[in-house]
DRENDO-1510 file (C-alpha; in Angstrom, 1 decimal, always signed):
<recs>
REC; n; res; u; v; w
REC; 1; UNK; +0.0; +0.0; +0.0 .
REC; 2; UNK; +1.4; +3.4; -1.2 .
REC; 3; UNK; +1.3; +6.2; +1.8 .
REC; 4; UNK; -1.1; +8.2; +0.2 .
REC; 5; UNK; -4.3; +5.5; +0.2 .
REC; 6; UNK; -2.6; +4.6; +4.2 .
REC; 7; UNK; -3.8; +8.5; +4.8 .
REC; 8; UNK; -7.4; +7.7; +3.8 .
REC; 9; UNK; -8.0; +4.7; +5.1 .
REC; 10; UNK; -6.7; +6.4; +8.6 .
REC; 11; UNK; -9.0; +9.7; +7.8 .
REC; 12; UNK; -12.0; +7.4; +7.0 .
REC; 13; UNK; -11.3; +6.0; +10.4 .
REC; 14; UNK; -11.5; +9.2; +12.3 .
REC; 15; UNK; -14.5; +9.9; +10.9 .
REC; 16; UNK; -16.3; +6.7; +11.8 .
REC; 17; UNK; -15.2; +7.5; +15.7 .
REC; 18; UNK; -17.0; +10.5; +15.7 .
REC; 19; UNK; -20.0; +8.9; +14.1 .
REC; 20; UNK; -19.9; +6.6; +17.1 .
REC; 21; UNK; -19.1; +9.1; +19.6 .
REC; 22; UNK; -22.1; +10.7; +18.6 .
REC; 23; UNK; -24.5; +7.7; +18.5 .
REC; 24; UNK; -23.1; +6.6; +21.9 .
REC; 25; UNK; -23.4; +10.1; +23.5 .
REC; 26; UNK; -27.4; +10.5; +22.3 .
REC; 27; UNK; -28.5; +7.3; +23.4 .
REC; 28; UNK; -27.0; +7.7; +26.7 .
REC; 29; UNK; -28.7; +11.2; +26.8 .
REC; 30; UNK; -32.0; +9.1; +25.7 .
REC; 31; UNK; -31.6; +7.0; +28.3 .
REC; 32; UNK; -31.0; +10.3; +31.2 .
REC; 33; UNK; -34.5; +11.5; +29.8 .
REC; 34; UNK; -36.0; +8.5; +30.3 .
REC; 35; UNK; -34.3; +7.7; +33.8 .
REC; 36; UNK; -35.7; +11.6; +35.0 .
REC; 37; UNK; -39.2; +10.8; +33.8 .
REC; 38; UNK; -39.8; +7.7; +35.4 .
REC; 39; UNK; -38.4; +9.3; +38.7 .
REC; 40; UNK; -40.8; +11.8; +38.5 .
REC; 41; UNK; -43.8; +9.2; +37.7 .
REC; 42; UNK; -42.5; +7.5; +41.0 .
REC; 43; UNK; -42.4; +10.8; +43.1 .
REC; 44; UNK; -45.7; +11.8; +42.0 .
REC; 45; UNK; -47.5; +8.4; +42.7 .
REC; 46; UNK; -45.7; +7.9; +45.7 .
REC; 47; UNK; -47.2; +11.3; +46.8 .
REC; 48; UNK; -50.7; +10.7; +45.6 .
REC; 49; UNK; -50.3; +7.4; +47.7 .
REC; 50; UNK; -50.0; +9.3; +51.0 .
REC; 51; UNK; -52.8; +11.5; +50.1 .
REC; 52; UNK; -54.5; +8.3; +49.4 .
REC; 53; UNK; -53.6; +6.6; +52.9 .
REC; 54; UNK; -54.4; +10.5; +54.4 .
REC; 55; UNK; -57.7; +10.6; +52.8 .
REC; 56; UNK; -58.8; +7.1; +54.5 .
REC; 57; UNK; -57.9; +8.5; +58.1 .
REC; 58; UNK; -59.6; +11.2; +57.3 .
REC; 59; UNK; -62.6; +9.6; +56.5 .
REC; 60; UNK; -62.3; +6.9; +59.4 .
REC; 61; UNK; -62.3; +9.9; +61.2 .
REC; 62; UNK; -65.7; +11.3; +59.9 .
REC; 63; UNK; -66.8; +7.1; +60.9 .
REC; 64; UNK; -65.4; +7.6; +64.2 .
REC; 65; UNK; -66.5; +10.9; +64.9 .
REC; 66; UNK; -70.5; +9.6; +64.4 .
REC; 67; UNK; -70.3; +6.3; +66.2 .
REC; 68; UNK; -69.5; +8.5; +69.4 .
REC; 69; UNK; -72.6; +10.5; +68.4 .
REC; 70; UNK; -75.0; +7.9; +68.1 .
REC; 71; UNK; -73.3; +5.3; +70.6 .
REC; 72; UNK; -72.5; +7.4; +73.7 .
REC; 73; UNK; -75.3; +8.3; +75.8 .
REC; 74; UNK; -73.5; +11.2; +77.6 .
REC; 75; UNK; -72.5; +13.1; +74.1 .
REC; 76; UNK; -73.6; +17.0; +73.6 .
REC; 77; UNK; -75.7; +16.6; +70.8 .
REC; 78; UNK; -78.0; +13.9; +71.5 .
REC; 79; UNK; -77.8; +13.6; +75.9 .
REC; 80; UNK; -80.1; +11.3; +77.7 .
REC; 81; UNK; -81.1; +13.0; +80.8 .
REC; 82; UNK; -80.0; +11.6; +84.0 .
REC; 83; UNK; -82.1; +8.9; +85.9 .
REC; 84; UNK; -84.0; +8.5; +82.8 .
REC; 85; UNK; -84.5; +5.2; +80.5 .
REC; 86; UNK; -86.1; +6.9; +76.9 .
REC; 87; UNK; -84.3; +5.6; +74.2 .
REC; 88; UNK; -82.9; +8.8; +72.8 .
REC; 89; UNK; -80.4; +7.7; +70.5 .
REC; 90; UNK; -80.6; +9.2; +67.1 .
REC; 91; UNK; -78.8; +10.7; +64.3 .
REC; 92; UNK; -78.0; +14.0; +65.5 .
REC; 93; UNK; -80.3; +16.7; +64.5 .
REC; 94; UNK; -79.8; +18.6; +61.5 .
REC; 95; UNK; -78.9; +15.6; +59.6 .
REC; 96; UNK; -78.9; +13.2; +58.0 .
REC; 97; UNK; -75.2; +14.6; +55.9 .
REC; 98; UNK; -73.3; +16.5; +58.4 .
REC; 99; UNK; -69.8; +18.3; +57.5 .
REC; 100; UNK; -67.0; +16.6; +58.5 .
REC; 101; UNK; -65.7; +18.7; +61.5 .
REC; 102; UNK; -62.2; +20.3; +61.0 .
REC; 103; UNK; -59.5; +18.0; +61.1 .
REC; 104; UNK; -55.7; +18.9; +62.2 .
REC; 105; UNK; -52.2; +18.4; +61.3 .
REC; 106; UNK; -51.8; +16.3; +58.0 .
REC; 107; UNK; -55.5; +16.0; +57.6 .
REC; 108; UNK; -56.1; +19.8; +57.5 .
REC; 109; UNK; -56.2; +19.8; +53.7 .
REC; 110; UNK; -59.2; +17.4; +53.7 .
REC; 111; UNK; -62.9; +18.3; +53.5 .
REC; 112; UNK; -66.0; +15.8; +53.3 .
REC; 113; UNK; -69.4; +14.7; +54.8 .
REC; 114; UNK; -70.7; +12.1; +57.1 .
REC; 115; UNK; -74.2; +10.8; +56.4 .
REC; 116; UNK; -76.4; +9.0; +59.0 .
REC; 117; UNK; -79.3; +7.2; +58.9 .
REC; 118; UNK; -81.0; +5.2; +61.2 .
REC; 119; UNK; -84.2; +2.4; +61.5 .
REC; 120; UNK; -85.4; +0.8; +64.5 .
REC; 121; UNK; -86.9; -3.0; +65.1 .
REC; 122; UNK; -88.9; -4.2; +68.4 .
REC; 123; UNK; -88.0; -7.5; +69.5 .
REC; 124; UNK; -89.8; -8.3; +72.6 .
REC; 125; UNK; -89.5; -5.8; +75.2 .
REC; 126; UNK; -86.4; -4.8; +73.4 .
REC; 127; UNK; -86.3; -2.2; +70.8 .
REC; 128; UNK; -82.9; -2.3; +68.4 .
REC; 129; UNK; -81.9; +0.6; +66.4 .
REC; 130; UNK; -79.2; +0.5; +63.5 .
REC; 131; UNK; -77.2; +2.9; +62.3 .
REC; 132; UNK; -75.9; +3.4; +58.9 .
REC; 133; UNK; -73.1; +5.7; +58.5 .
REC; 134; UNK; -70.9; +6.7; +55.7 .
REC; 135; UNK; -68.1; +9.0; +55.2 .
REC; 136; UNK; -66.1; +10.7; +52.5 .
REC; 137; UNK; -63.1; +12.7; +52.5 .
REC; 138; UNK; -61.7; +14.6; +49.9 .
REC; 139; UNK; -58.6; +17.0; +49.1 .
REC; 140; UNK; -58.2; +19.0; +45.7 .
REC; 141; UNK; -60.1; +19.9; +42.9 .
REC; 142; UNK; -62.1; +16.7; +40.9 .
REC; 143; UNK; -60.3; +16.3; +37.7 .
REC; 144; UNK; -57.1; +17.4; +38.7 .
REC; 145; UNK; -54.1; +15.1; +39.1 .
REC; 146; UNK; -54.0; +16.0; +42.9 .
REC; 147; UNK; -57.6; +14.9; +43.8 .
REC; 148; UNK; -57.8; +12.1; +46.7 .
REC; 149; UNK; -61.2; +11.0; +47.6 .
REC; 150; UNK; -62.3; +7.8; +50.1 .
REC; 151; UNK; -65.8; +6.8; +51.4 .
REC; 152; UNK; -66.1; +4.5; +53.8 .
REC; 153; UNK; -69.0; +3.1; +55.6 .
REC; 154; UNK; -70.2; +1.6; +58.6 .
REC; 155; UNK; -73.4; +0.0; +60.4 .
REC; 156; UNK; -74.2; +0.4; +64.4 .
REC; 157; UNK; -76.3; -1.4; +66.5 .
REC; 158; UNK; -78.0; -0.1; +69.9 .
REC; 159; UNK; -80.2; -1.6; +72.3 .
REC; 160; UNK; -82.1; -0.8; +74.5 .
REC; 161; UNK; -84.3; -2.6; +77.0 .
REC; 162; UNK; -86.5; +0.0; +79.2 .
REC; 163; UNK; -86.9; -2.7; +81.5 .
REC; 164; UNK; -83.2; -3.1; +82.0 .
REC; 165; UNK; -81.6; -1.5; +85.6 .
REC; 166; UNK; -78.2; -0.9; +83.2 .
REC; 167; UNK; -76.9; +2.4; +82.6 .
REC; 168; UNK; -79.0; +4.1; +80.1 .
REC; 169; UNK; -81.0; +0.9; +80.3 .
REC; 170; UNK; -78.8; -1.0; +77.8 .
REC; 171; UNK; -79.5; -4.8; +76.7 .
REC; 172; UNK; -78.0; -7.6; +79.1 .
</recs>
Protein backbone atom coordinates (compact mmCIF):
# COMPACT_ATOMS: atom_id res chain seq x y z
CA UNK A 1 0.00 0.00 0.00
CA UNK A 2 1.41 3.42 -1.19
CA UNK A 3 1.26 6.21 1.78
CA UNK A 4 -1.08 8.16 0.23
CA UNK A 5 -4.26 5.46 0.23
CA UNK A 6 -2.57 4.59 4.24
CA UNK A 7 -3.83 8.51 4.78
CA UNK A 8 -7.43 7.68 3.81
CA UNK A 9 -7.97 4.73 5.06
CA UNK A 10 -6.74 6.39 8.64
CA UNK A 11 -8.99 9.74 7.78
CA UNK A 12 -11.99 7.36 6.98
CA UNK A 13 -11.28 5.96 10.37
CA UNK A 14 -11.48 9.16 12.28
CA UNK A 15 -14.53 9.92 10.93
CA UNK A 16 -16.30 6.72 11.85
CA UNK A 17 -15.22 7.51 15.72
CA UNK A 18 -16.97 10.48 15.66
CA UNK A 19 -20.04 8.86 14.08
CA UNK A 20 -19.86 6.56 17.08
CA UNK A 21 -19.08 9.08 19.55
CA UNK A 22 -22.10 10.71 18.56
CA UNK A 23 -24.47 7.73 18.50
CA UNK A 24 -23.11 6.62 21.90
CA UNK A 25 -23.35 10.12 23.51
CA UNK A 26 -27.37 10.50 22.31
CA UNK A 27 -28.51 7.30 23.40
CA UNK A 28 -27.03 7.72 26.66
CA UNK A 29 -28.68 11.18 26.84
CA UNK A 30 -32.02 9.15 25.73
CA UNK A 31 -31.59 7.00 28.31
CA UNK A 32 -30.98 10.31 31.18
CA UNK A 33 -34.48 11.47 29.85
CA UNK A 34 -36.01 8.51 30.26
CA UNK A 35 -34.30 7.69 33.82
CA UNK A 36 -35.66 11.59 35.05
CA UNK A 37 -39.24 10.83 33.79
CA UNK A 38 -39.84 7.72 35.39
CA UNK A 39 -38.37 9.31 38.71
CA UNK A 40 -40.77 11.80 38.52
CA UNK A 41 -43.76 9.17 37.67
CA UNK A 42 -42.46 7.49 41.02
CA UNK A 43 -42.38 10.82 43.15
CA UNK A 44 -45.73 11.75 41.98
CA UNK A 45 -47.55 8.38 42.72
CA UNK A 46 -45.75 7.89 45.69
CA UNK A 47 -47.21 11.30 46.82
CA UNK A 48 -50.71 10.72 45.59
CA UNK A 49 -50.32 7.38 47.69
CA UNK A 50 -50.00 9.32 51.00
CA UNK A 51 -52.83 11.55 50.06
CA UNK A 52 -54.50 8.28 49.37
CA UNK A 53 -53.62 6.62 52.87
CA UNK A 54 -54.44 10.46 54.43
CA UNK A 55 -57.66 10.58 52.83
CA UNK A 56 -58.83 7.09 54.53
CA UNK A 57 -57.91 8.45 58.10
CA UNK A 58 -59.64 11.17 57.25
CA UNK A 59 -62.61 9.62 56.49
CA UNK A 60 -62.29 6.95 59.39
CA UNK A 61 -62.30 9.92 61.15
CA UNK A 62 -65.71 11.28 59.86
CA UNK A 63 -66.80 7.11 60.89
CA UNK A 64 -65.43 7.63 64.18
CA UNK A 65 -66.53 10.93 64.87
CA UNK A 66 -70.48 9.60 64.40
CA UNK A 67 -70.35 6.27 66.21
CA UNK A 68 -69.53 8.52 69.35
CA UNK A 69 -72.60 10.46 68.41
CA UNK A 70 -75.02 7.91 68.11
CA UNK A 71 -73.27 5.32 70.59
CA UNK A 72 -72.51 7.41 73.68
CA UNK A 73 -75.26 8.32 75.79
CA UNK A 74 -73.53 11.19 77.58
CA UNK A 75 -72.51 13.13 74.09
CA UNK A 76 -73.56 16.99 73.61
CA UNK A 77 -75.69 16.56 70.80
CA UNK A 78 -77.96 13.86 71.48
CA UNK A 79 -77.82 13.64 75.85
CA UNK A 80 -80.06 11.28 77.74
CA UNK A 81 -81.11 12.98 80.80
CA UNK A 82 -79.96 11.57 84.01
CA UNK A 83 -82.12 8.91 85.91
CA UNK A 84 -84.04 8.51 82.77
CA UNK A 85 -84.52 5.21 80.45
CA UNK A 86 -86.08 6.93 76.91
CA UNK A 87 -84.28 5.63 74.17
CA UNK A 88 -82.85 8.81 72.81
CA UNK A 89 -80.40 7.72 70.48
CA UNK A 90 -80.57 9.15 67.10
CA UNK A 91 -78.81 10.75 64.27
CA UNK A 92 -77.96 14.01 65.54
CA UNK A 93 -80.28 16.65 64.49
CA UNK A 94 -79.79 18.57 61.53
CA UNK A 95 -78.89 15.56 59.62
CA UNK A 96 -78.86 13.16 57.99
CA UNK A 97 -75.22 14.64 55.89
CA UNK A 98 -73.30 16.51 58.44
CA UNK A 99 -69.76 18.33 57.50
CA UNK A 100 -66.98 16.60 58.52
CA UNK A 101 -65.74 18.66 61.54
CA UNK A 102 -62.23 20.28 60.97
CA UNK A 103 -59.52 18.00 61.13
CA UNK A 104 -55.73 18.91 62.24
CA UNK A 105 -52.18 18.42 61.31
CA UNK A 106 -51.76 16.33 58.02
CA UNK A 107 -55.47 16.01 57.63
CA UNK A 108 -56.14 19.76 57.49
CA UNK A 109 -56.18 19.77 53.72
CA UNK A 110 -59.25 17.39 53.66
CA UNK A 111 -62.91 18.29 53.53
CA UNK A 112 -65.99 15.83 53.34
CA UNK A 113 -69.42 14.74 54.82
CA UNK A 114 -70.73 12.07 57.07
CA UNK A 115 -74.24 10.80 56.38
CA UNK A 116 -76.36 8.96 58.97
CA UNK A 117 -79.34 7.19 58.95
CA UNK A 118 -81.00 5.15 61.18
CA UNK A 119 -84.21 2.37 61.49
CA UNK A 120 -85.43 0.81 64.47
CA UNK A 121 -86.94 -2.99 65.08
CA UNK A 122 -88.89 -4.16 68.40
CA UNK A 123 -87.98 -7.53 69.52
CA UNK A 124 -89.76 -8.27 72.55
CA UNK A 125 -89.51 -5.77 75.25
CA UNK A 126 -86.38 -4.82 73.37
CA UNK A 127 -86.32 -2.22 70.84
CA UNK A 128 -82.89 -2.35 68.40
CA UNK A 129 -81.85 0.63 66.43
CA UNK A 130 -79.21 0.47 63.48
CA UNK A 131 -77.18 2.91 62.32
CA UNK A 132 -75.91 3.44 58.93
CA UNK A 133 -73.08 5.72 58.47
CA UNK A 134 -70.94 6.68 55.66
CA UNK A 135 -68.09 9.04 55.22
CA UNK A 136 -66.11 10.67 52.49
CA UNK A 137 -63.12 12.71 52.48
CA UNK A 138 -61.67 14.63 49.94
CA UNK A 139 -58.55 17.00 49.15
CA UNK A 140 -58.18 18.95 45.67
CA UNK A 141 -60.06 19.93 42.89
CA UNK A 142 -62.11 16.72 40.94
CA UNK A 143 -60.34 16.31 37.72
CA UNK A 144 -57.12 17.44 38.71
CA UNK A 145 -54.12 15.13 39.09
CA UNK A 146 -53.98 16.03 42.89
CA UNK A 147 -57.65 14.89 43.81
CA UNK A 148 -57.81 12.05 46.74
CA UNK A 149 -61.15 10.99 47.61
CA UNK A 150 -62.35 7.81 50.14
CA UNK A 151 -65.79 6.83 51.36
CA UNK A 152 -66.08 4.55 53.82
CA UNK A 153 -69.04 3.07 55.59
CA UNK A 154 -70.17 1.58 58.65
CA UNK A 155 -73.37 0.01 60.45
CA UNK A 156 -74.20 0.45 64.40
CA UNK A 157 -76.32 -1.45 66.46
CA UNK A 158 -78.05 -0.06 69.88
CA UNK A 159 -80.19 -1.65 72.26
CA UNK A 160 -82.10 -0.80 74.48
CA UNK A 161 -84.26 -2.55 77.00
CA UNK A 162 -86.54 -0.04 79.23
CA UNK A 163 -86.93 -2.73 81.47
CA UNK A 164 -83.24 -3.12 82.02
CA UNK A 165 -81.60 -1.53 85.59
CA UNK A 166 -78.19 -0.91 83.22
CA UNK A 167 -76.95 2.37 82.61
CA UNK A 168 -79.05 4.10 80.13
CA UNK A 169 -80.98 0.89 80.33
CA UNK A 170 -78.79 -1.01 77.80
CA UNK A 171 -79.54 -4.77 76.74
CA UNK A 172 -78.03 -7.59 79.12
Amino acid sequence: MNRESKERTRFAQRGFSIVTAIFLIVVLAMLGVFIVSVMGLQQSTQALDVQGVRAYQAARAGIEWMAFQVLDPNNQLNPVPPGTCGNTVTCPVGGPNYALPALAGSLSAFSGTVTCTMTSTTEGNREIRVFAITSTASAGTPGTPGYVNRQLQATLSKCHDPTAVALHCACG
